[in-house]
Structure formats: structure tokens, C-alpha cells
Backbone as CSV, one residue per row, in Angstrom:
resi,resn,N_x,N_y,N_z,CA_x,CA_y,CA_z,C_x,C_y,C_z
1,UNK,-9.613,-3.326,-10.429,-8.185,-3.212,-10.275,-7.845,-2.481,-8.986
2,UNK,-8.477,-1.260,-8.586,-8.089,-0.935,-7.559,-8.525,-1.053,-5.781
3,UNK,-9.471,-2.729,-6.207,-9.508,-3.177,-5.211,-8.665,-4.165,-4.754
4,UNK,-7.571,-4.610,-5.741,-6.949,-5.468,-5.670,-5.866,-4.755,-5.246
5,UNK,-5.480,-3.470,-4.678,-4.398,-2.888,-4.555,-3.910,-3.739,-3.430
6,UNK,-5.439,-3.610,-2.453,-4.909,-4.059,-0.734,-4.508,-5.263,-0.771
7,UNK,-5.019,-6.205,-1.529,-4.299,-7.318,-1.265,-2.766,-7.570,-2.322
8,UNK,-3.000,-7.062,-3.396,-0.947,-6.631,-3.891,-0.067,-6.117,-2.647
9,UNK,-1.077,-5.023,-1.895,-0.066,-4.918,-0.815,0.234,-5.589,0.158
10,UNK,-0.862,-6.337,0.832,-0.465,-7.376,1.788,0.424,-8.245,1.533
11,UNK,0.541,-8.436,0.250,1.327,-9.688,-0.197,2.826,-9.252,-0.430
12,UNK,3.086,-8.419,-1.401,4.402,-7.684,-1.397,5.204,-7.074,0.126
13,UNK,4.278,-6.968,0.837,4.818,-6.666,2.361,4.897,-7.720,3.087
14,UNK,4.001,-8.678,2.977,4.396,-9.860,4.035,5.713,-10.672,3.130
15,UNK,5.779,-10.743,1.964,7.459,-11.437,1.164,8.380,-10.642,1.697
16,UNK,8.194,-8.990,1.208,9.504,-8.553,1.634,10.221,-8.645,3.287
17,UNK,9.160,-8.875,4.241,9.104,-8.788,5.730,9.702,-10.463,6.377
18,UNK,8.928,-11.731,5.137,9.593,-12.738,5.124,10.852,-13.142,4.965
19,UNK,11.583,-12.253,3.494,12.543,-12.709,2.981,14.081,-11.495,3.565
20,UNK,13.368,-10.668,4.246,15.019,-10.053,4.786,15.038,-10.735,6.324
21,UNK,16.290,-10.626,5.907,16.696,-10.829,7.712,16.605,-9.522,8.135
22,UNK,15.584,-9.048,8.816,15.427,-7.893,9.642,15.074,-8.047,11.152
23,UNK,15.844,-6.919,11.812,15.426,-7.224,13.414,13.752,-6.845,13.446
24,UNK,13.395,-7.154,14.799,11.761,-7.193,14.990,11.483,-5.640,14.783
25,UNK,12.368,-4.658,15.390,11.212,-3.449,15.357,11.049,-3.068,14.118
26,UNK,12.075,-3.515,12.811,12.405,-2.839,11.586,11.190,-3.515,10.937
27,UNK,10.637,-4.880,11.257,9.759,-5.683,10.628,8.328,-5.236,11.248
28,UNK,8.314,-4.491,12.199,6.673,-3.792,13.249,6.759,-2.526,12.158
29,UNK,7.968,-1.657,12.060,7.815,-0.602,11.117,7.220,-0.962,10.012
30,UNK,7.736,-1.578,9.037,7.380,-1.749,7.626,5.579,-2.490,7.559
31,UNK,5.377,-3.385,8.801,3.946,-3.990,8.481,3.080,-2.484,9.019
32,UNK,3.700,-1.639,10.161,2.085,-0.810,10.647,2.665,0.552,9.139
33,UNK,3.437,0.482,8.816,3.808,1.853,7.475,2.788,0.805,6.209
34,UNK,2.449,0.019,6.177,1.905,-1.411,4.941,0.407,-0.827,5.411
35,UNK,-0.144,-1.157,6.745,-1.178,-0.950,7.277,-1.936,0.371,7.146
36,UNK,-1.327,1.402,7.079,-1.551,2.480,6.854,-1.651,3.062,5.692
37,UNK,-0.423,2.658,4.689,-0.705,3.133,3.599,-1.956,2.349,3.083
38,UNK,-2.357,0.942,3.744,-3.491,0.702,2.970,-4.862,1.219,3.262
39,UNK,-4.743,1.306,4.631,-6.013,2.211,5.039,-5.963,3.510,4.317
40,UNK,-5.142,4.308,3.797,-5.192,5.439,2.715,-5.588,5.091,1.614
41,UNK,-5.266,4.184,1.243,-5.991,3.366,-0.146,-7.419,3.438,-0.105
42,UNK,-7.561,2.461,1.102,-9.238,2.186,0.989,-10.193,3.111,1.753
43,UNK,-9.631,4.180,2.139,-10.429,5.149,2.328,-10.483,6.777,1.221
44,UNK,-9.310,6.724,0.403,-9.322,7.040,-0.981,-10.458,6.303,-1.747
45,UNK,-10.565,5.173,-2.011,-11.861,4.510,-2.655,-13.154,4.972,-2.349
46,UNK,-12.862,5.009,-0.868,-14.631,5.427,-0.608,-14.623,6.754,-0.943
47,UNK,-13.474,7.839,-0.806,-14.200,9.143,-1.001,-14.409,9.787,-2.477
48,UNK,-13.672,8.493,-3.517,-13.915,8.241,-4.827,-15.277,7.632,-5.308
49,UNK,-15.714,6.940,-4.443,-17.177,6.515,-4.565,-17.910,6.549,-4.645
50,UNK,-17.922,7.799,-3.462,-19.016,7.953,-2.817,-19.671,9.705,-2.583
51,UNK,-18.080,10.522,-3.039,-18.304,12.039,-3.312,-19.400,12.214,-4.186
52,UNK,-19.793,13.337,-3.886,-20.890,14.210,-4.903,-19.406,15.090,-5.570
53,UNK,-18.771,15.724,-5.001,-18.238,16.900,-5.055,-16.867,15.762,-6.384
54,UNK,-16.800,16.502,-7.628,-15.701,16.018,-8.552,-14.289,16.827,-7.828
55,UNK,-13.905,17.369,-6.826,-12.714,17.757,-6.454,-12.271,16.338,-5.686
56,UNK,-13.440,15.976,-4.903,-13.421,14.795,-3.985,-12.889,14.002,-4.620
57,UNK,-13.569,13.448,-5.357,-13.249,12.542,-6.252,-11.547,12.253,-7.274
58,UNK,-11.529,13.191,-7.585,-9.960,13.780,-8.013,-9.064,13.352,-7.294
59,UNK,-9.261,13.755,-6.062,-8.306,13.622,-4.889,-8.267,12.325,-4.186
60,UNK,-9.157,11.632,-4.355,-9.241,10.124,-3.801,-8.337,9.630,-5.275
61,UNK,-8.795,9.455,-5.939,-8.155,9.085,-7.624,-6.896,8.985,-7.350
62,UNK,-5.910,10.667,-7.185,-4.803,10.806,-6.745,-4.217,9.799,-5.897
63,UNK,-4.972,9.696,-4.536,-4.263,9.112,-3.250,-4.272,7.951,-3.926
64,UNK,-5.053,6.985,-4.721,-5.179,6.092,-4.806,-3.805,5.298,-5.435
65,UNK,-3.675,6.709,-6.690,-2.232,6.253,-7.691,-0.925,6.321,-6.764
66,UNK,-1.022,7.318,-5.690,0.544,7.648,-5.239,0.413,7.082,-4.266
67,UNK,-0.560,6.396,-3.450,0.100,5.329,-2.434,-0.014,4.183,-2.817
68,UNK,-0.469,4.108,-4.131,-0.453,2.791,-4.818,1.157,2.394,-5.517
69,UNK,2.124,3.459,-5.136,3.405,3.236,-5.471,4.305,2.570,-4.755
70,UNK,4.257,2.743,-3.919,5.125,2.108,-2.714,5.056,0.275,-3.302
71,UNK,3.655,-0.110,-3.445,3.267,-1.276,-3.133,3.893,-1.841,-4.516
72,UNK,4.466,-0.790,-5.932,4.609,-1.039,-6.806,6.346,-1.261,-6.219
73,UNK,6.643,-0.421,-5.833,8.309,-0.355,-4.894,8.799,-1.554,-4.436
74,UNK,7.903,-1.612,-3.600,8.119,-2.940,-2.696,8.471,-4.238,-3.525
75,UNK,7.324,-4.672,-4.697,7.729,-5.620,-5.873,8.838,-5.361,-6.456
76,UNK,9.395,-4.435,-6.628,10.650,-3.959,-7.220,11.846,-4.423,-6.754
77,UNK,12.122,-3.588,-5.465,13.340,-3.895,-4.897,13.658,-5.221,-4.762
78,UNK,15.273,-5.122,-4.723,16.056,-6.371,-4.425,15.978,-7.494,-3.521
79,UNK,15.766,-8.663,-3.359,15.618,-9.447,-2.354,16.799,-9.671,-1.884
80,UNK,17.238,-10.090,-0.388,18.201,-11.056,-0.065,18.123,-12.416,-0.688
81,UNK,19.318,-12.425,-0.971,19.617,-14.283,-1.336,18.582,-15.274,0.152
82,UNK,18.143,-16.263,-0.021,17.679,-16.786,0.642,18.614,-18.267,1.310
């Protein structure tokens, strides 16, 4: 499940980025803020993985759930009419 985050997020970010009429820089914001939160994801995984230390681990766990929200956000919010 929580390898499937990155691609829930790619996908929920490239619809929402599709379906508004947004100017270009507002649409560069939201994909490199997409990009990032996923690189927090998947580098949360590895330090969930791959820690010895159970604080490590905890804390990847964490990052994993709360930047795994946004991507839950993103499915949420309202679309423009198309």
C-alpha cells in the first residue's frame, strides 16, 4: 500500500493540474510541491526499511502518513466543470 502512494500521487496531481484552468507558473508550483512531497514519501520508506534504530523507523512511518495527506486532499477537492 505504501508503495502505491507515489503513483496515487502522480495521478491525483497530473488530473487536478489537467482539469483547472490554471496559468503556467500556478501549474510548475503544484507539479515541483507533487514532486517533492513524493520524494518525502519515498525517502520516508527507505528510512522505514532500512533503520536499525525504532525512532527511525517511527519517524519515516509518520512522514509517510502526513505527506500521504495532501495526495488524499488533492482526490478530495472540487473540480472545475469541464
Amino acid at each position: 500500500m505504501k508503495g502505491s502512494v507515489f503513483i496515487r500521487s502522480l495521478f491525483s496531481v497530473a488530473s487536478l493540474v489537467q482539469a483547472a484552468d490554471l496559468a503556467f507558473s500556478d501549474k510548475q508550483f503544484i507539479e515541483k510541491a507533487a514532486a517533492g512531497n513524493t520524494a518525502k514519501i519515498k525517502l520516508a520508506q527507505l528510512a522505514e526499511q532500512k533503520s536499525r534504530d525504532s525512532k527511525v523507523k517511527d519517524f519515516g512511518s509518520r512522514m509517510i502518513t502526513d505527506h500521504g495527506k495532501p495526495t488524499t486532499t488533492c482526490n478530495q477537492s472540487p473540480r472545475p466543470p469541464m
